[in-house]
N, C-alpha and C positions, 0 to 999 in steps of 0.2 A: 405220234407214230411216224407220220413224214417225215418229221425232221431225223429221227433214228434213222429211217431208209435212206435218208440222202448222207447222214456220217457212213454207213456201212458203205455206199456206195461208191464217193470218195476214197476208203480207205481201199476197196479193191483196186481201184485204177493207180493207186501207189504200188500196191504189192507186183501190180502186173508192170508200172512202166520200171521199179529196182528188179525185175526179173528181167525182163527184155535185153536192162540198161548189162545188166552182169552177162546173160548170154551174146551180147553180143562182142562184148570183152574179150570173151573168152576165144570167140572163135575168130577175133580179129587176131589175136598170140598164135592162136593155131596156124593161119593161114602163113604161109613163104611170101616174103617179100616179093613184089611186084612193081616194074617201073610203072610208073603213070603216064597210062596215053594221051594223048590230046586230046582234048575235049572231055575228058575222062573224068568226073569228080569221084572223090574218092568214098569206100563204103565209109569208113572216121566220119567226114564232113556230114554224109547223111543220117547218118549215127546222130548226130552231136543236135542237128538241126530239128528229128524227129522229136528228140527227146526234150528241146525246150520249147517246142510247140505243146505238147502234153501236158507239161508243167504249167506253162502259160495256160490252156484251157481250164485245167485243176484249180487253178488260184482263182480263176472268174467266175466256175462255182462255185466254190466256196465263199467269194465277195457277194454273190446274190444274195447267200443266206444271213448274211450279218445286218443288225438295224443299220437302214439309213439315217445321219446324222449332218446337223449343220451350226451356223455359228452364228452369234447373235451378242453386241455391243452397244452401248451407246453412254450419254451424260447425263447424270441426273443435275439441274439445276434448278434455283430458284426462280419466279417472275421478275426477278432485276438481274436475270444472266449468273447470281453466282452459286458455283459447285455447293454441291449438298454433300456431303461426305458420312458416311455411315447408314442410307439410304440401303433399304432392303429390297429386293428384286425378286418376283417369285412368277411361277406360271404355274396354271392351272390344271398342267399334266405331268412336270415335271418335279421329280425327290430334292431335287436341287435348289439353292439360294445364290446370288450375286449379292456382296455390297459393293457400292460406292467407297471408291478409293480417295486419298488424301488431293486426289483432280478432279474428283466426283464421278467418276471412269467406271461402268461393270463390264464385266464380260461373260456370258456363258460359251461355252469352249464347246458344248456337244448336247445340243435340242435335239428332238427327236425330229424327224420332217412331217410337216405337216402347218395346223393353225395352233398354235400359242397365243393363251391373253394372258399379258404381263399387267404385273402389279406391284406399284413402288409403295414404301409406306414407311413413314420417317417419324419421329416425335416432333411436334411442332405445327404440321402440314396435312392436309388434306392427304386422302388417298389419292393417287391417281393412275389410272391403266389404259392401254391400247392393247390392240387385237393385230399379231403380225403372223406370216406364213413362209417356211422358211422348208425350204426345198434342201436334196441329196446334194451335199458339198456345199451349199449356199453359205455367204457369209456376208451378216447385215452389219454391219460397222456404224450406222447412222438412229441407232434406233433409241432417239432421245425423250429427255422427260421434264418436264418442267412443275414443278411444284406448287401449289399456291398456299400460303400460310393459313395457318388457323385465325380469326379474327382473335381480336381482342387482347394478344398476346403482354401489351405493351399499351400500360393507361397513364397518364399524364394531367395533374390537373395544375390549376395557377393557386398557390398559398400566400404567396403575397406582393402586393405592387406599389412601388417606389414611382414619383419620377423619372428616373434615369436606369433605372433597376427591376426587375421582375423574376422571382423566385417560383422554382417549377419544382413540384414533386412527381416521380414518375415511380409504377409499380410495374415489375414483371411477372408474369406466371411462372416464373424459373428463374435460376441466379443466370443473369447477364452481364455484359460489360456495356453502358450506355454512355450514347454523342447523343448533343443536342443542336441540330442543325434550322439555325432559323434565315427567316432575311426581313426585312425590309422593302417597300415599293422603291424601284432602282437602287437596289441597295447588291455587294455580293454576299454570296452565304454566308455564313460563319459558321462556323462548327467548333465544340468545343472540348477540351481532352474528355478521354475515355475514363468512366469510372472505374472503382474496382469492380469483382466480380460479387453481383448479390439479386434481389429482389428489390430495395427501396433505395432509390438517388434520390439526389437534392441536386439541381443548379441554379447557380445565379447568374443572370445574364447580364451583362452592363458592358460596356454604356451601352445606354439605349436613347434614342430619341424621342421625346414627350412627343403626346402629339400625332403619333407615329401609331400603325396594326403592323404587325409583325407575323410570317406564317409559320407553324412551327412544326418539326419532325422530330421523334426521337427514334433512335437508329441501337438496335439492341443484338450482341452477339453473344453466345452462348460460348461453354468451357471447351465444347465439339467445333464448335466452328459456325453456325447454323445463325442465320443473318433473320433478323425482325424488324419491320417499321409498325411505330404508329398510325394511328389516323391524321393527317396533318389539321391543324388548328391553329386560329389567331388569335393571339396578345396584343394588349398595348400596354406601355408604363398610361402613369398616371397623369392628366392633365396639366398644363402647368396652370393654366386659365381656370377659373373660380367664377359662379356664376353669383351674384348679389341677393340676399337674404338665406331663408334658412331652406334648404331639401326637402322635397315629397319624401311624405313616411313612406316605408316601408309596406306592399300590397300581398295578399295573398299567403297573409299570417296561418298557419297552419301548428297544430301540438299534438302529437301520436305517440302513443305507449310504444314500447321497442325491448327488447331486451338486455339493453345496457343503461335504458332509461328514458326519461321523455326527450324525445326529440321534437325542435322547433325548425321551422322551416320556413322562407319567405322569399319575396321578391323585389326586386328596386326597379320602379320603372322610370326613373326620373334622367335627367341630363349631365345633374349639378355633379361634377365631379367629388367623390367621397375620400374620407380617411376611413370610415367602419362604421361599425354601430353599437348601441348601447342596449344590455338587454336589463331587465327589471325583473326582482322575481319577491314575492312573498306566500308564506305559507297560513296557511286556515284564513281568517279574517283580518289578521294583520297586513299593514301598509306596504304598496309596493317600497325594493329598495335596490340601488344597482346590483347587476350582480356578475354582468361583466361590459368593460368599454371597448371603444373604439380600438385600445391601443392590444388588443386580444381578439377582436372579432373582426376582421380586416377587410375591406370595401369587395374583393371576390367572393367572400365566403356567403351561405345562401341556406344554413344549416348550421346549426348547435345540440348536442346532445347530453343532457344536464345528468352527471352518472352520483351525485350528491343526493339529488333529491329521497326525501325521507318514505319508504314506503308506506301507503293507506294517508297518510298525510294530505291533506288540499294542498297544492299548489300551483299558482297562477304566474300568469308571465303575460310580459309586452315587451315592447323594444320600439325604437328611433335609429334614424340615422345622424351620421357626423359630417360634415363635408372637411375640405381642406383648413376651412377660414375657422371650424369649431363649431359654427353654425349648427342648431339642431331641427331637427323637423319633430312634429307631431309624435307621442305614443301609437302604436297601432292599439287595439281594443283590446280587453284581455283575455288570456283563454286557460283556462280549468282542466286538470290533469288528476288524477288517483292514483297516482303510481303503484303500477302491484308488485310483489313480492313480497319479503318476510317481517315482519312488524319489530322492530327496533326501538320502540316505546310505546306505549298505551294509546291509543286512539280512538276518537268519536268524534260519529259522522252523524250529522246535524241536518233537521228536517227544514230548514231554512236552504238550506244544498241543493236540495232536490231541484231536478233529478239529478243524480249523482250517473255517470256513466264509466264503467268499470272494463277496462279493454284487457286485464291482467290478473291475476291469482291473488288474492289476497290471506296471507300465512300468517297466523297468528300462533308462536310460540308459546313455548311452556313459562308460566310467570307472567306472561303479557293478556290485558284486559283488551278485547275492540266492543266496543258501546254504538248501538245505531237507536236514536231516539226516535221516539213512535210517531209515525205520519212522512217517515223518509223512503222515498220510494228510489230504486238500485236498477239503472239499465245495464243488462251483462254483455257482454257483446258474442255474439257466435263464434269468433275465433277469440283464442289467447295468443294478444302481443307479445306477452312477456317471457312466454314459453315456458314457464315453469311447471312446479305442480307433479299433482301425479300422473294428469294428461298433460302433455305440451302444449295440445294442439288447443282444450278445449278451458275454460274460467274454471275455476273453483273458488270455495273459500274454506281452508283448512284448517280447521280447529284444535292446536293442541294444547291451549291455555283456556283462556275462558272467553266466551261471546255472552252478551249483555243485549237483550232484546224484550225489554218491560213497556210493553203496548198493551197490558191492560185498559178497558172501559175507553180505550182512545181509538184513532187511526190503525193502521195493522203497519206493519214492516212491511214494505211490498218488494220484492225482487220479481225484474221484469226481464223478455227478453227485448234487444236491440234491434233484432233482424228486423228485415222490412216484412218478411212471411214466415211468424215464427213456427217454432217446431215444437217434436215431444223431447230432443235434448240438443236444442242450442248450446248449454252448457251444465259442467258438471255438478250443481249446485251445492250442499252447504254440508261438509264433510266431518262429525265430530268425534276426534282422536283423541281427547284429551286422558292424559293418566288417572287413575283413581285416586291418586295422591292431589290432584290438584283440582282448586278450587273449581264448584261444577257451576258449569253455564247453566242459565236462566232464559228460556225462550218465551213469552208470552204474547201470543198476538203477531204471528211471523207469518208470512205468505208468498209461496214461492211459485214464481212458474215456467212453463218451458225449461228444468231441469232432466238430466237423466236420472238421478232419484234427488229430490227435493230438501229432505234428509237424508243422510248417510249416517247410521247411527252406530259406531264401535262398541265396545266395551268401555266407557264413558260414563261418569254419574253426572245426569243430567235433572234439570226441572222443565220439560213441555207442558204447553197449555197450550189449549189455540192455535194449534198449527192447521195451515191452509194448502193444500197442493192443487196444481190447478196446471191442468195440459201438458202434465211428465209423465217419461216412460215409467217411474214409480214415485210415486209420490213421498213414499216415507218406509225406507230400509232400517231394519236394525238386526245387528249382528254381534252376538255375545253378551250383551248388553245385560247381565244378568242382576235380575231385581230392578229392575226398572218399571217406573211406574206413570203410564202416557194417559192422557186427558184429551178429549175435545178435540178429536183431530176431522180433518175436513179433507175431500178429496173429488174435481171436477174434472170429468173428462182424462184420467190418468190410464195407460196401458194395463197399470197395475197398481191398485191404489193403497195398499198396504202391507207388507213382508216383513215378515219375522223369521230367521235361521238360527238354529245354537242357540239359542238364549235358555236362561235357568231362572224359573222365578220370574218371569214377567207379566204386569197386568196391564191390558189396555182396555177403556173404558169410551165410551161415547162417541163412537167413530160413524160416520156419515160418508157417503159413497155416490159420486153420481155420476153415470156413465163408466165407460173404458172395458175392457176384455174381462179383466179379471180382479174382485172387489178386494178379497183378504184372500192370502197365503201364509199359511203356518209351516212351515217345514222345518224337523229337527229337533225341536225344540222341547224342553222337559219342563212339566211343569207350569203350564202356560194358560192365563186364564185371560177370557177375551169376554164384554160385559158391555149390552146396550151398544145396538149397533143398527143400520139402518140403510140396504147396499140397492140402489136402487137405477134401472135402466142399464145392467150388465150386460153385456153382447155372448158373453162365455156363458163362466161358472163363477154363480156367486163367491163360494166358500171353500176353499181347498184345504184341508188339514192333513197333514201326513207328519205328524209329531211324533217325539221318539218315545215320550211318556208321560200320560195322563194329563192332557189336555182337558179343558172348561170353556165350553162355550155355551152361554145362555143370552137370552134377550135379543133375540135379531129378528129386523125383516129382512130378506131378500128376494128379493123382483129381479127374474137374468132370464133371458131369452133360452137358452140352451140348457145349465143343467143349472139346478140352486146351491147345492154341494155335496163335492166329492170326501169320502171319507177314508183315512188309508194308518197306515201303521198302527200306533199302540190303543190301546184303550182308550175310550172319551165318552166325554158326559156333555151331553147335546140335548138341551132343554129348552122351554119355553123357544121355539121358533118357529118363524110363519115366512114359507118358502112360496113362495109363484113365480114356477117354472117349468116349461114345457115337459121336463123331466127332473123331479125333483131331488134325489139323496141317491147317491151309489158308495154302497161301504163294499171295501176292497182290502181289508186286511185279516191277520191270524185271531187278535184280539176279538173279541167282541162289545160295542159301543154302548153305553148306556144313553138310550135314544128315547127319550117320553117328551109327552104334552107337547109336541110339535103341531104345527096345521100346516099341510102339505096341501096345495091348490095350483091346477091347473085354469087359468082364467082365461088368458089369451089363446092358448093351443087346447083347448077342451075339445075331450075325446079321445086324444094323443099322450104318448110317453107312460113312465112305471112312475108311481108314488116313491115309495122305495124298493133301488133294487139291489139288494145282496148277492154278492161274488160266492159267498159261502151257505149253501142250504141249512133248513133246519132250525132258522133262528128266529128268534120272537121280539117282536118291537111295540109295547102298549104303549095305550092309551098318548093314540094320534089321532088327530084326522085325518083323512088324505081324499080329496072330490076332484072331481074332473078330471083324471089320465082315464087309459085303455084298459092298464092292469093296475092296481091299487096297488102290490106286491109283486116281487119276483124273488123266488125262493126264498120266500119269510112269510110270518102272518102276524094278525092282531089279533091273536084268539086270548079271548080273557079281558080284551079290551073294552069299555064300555061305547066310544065312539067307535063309528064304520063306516065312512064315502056319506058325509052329510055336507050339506052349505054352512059354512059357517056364518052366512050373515053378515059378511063385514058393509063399515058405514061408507058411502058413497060411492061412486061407480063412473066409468066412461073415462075421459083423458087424467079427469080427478081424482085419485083411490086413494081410499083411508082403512087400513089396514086392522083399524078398532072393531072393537065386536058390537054390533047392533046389539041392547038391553034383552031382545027376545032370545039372542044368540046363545042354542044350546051348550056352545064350548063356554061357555062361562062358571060353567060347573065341573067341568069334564079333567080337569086333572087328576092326579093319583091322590090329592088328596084334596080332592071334592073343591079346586079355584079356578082358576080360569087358565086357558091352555094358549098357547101362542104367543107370539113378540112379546107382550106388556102383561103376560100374567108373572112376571118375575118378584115385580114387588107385591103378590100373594103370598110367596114364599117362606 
């Protein structure tokens, strides 16, 4: 609104001074000529004078109401003084950019007055800014910058050393044009022509004098113009002088899985001037044999990376040194490698191995056999070297030919973790993809631990026996795996020690439970028949079934702090079981369960929680027991049942519980058809 009043007000004092300026026009025509007296100025001249005074005043209002502006330049340079050119120039308040001209020159022509913080910012270089204040008309002409490079730009190492000669490789982070600027102790620089424009050079420097450390720079310029150094470092050629007998081996022999393969690593602490060294390699049990010299592995080098080696394969390695005269030093000791990734021919891994240490994924294709013979124990390592897999990050071992693991009546298979404090999934443990079309693996006597599931079980035709999970977040997954038939499985301390999803047709039989959250989960599954089981020291819920149709589960104990088992979707037949837990069965589905000859006991929390409690009123669950909760029932009964809230009697008692029925045990009759009710009346049946 101001500023409208001060235009309207302005525009007045125009209309008034082209009024004034006309009236007085007029009547200067009007007026007769008159000589001019002395002294006398004339009405014209004070005419003329009022009128630029006016005008003058008018134009300095008008200049108050315009922004105040001012001017601001300067250099953008490197820290060795040279121009940066393409360098962007910004402040913090104004719409505007400066670059850096082909002298490295910006200008801003028109900053507001006030404090500005500028900000240069280049590819290559650090940000860099200052804080300048720049007053009405002011004009900074000095307001410069100096840039400091990004590290690393420009790396450089020594590939090979002559006598007289030494070969440099240098790598840039961008295409460059690179000099190689060395010296000498009183020596003058040298420098040498410019490469093309790229990322990888090569120079050879010569002559050089043996004998001689040399400092070295590489000087790298970009297609813009924008100037790089190295880090300066020293070279020598190679001695001319030979020390008498043969070189200290080689110290600080190292072999690490890696993703293009095992890499060897070492160090030379010795005097004796070198030609190279010799490395050695053999696979499984056969003799070492060279496998590369001197005239390939050259006296700088500190590092070899074997991209040959045969994956799941043993192979082992040593190396020597060479000096000038031929001379050899000692083997260093050897060291033992597994290389992971994909299996390119048949393999078996030998209990004489042990421990076998696994830092990579081991793939076992379609057609291809891996054999681990019984008593051979597998350290996996928490990370995956090799990055493969269906985790990068984490081991596996993928199955999509056949695994071979007959440890029957013997040792077990053991896969262990490596860490120093292991976990519930160090790694992703033993994953089986194999096609139906192809031959099915044979596991017997397997024991995995610290996996995220132990088994990974696909749709795969498998033979399990004896499988062991011990301190995974699940012990043993199977998914689709339809008609599949599992035996003897075991599980310590697991999150979750047995999952089934999607399957059709599957039976699992003799499954043992100790510890962890949660003992078995059934989810999805059609058709599903679960037989002798035994879940014991649960922290949850013993038993989760939420199947799509017609589940079987008979013959179980569980013992679970919290609930013994939940019951949910389609129909099921839930027999001969003997639950102790604070809260025993909750059915939560449309269907309704065929639920008999169970023994529901409250032991530990007596007094406490529902026997069973139903989500749906009105429904009737015989011949059970159920002793020790608050309410034996919730919206259900045992009417018609011949047991109701009695002791069952079982044998032994205190940190030792045997779950058997004492002879006097009136559940010993109490089935539907006059046998014994609970876990082990199954084989009454």
């Amino acid at each position: 609104m101001e500023v409208q009043n001060r235009k309207h007000f302005r525009e007045n004092i125009r209309r008034q001074i082209v009024g004034f300026l006309r009236r007085g026009c007029r009547s200067m025509t009007n007026e007769g000529y008159r000589p001019p007296d002395p002294g006398f100025i004339p009405f014209k001249v004070w005419f003329t004078f009022l009128a630029m005074a006016l005008m003058a005043c008018l134009w300095g209002c008008e200049n108050e109401q315009k922004i105040q502006r001012g001017v601001a330049s300067g250099y953008v340079l490197d820290l060795a003084g040279n121009r940066v050119v393409g360098a962007v120039i910004t402040s913090h308040r104004s719409l505007y950019k400066a670059v850096s001209d082909d002298s490295g020159r910006y200008t801003f022509t028109s900053l507001d007055t006030g404090t500005h913080r500028l900000s240069v910012e280049r590819d290559g270089f650090k940000t860099a800014s200052r804080t300048i204040s720049i007053a009405f008309g002011q004009v900074e002409d000095n307001i410069d910058f100096q840039l400091e490079p990004l590290p690393n730009r420009i790396a450089w190492t020594i590939f090979k050393r002559e006598s007289t000669a030494v070969t440099i490789d240098v790598v840039t982070v961008e295409a460059m044009k690179c000099v190689a600027a060395y010296q000498g102790e009183h020596m003058p620089v040298t420098r040498t022509q410019s490469t093309e424009l790229g990322v990888d050079h090569r120079f050879v420097l010569s002559p050089l004098r043996s004998d001689t450390e040399y400092w070295l720079t590489i000087e790298g310029t970009t297609a813009d113009g924008r100037r790089f150094s190295s880090a300066s470092g020293t070279f020598s050629p190679l001695p001319t002088g030979d020390l008498p007998g043969a070189p200290i081996a080689p110290t600080q022999f190292s072999l690490i899985q890696t993703r293009d393969g095992p890499k060897l690593a070492w160090n030379y602490e010795g005097s004796d001037p070198l030609k190279g060294f010799r490395i050695y390699r053999a696979e499984e049990d056969k003799a070492l044999q060279l496998w590369q010299d001197e005239d390939y592995v050259f006296m700088a080098q500190r590092s070899v990376v074997d991209d040959s080696a045969v994956p799941g394969a043993r192979v082992r390695y040593a190396l020597c040194a060479v000096d000038l005269d031929g001379n050899v030093s000692s083997l260093t000791q050897e060291l033992v490698l597994f290389p992971g990734g994909k299996l390119s021919s048949d393999i078996t891994w030998k209990k004489n191995w042990s421990p076998i240490d696994l830092y990579g994924d081991i793939w076992v294709p379609e057609k291809r056999t891996f054999t681990i013979e019984p008593g051979t124990v597998i350290r996996v390592s928490s990370q995956d070297l090799s990055q493969g897999g269906y985790d990068p990050l984490k081991c596996e071992i993928i199955i999509e030919g056949k695994l071979l693991v007959q440890a029957s009546g013997s040792a077990p298979v053991r896969f262990i973790s490596a860490a120093s404090l292991p976990s519930k999934s160090d790694w992703e443990g033993i994953k089986l993809r194999a096609a139906r079309d192809q031959p099915y693996s044979e596991i017997i006597n397997l024991e995995v631990s610290n996996a995220e599931s132990g088994i990974s079980l696909g749709d795969s035709v498998v033979n399990i026996n004896q499988f062991t999970g011990i301190y995974c977040e699940t012990g043993f997954q199977m998914q689709g795996a339809s008609g599949t038939m599992l035996s003897d499985l075991k599980f310590k301390d697991c999150a979750n020690g047995f999952l089934a999803e999607s399957t059709l047709g599957c039976q699992v039989q003799n499954v043992y439970c100790d510890g962890g959250n949660l003992g078995i989960s059934l989810r999805g599954n059609r058709a599903f028949t679960l037989l002798n089981f035994d879940l014991r020291g649960i922290s949850d819920t013993g038993l989760s079934v939420d199947d799509t149709a017609s589940p079987t589960v008979k013959g179980g104990v569980i013992a679970s702090a919290k609930l013994g088992m939940s019951v949910k979707g389609a129909s099921a037949v839930l027999k001969y079981l003997t639950i102790d837990s604070s809260s025993g069965i909750v059915i939560d589905g449309a269907d309704m369960p065929v639920l008999m000859d169970c023994i529901l006991i409250n032991r530990l929390y007596s007094g406490t929680g529902i026997g069973i409690e139903e989500k749906k009123s009105g429904r009737s669950y015989l011949y059970n027991n159920i002793f020790g909760f608050k309410t034996a029932t919730e919206n259900c009964d045992q009417m018609g049942g011949p047991i109701l809230n009695v002791d069952p009697q079982f044998i032994g008692g205190g940190a030792v519980f045997d779950y058997h029925l004492q002879a006097e045990s009136p559940m010993r009759t109490a089935s539907d058809k006059g046998g014994e009710i609970g876990a082990y009346g199954l084989g009454a049946e």
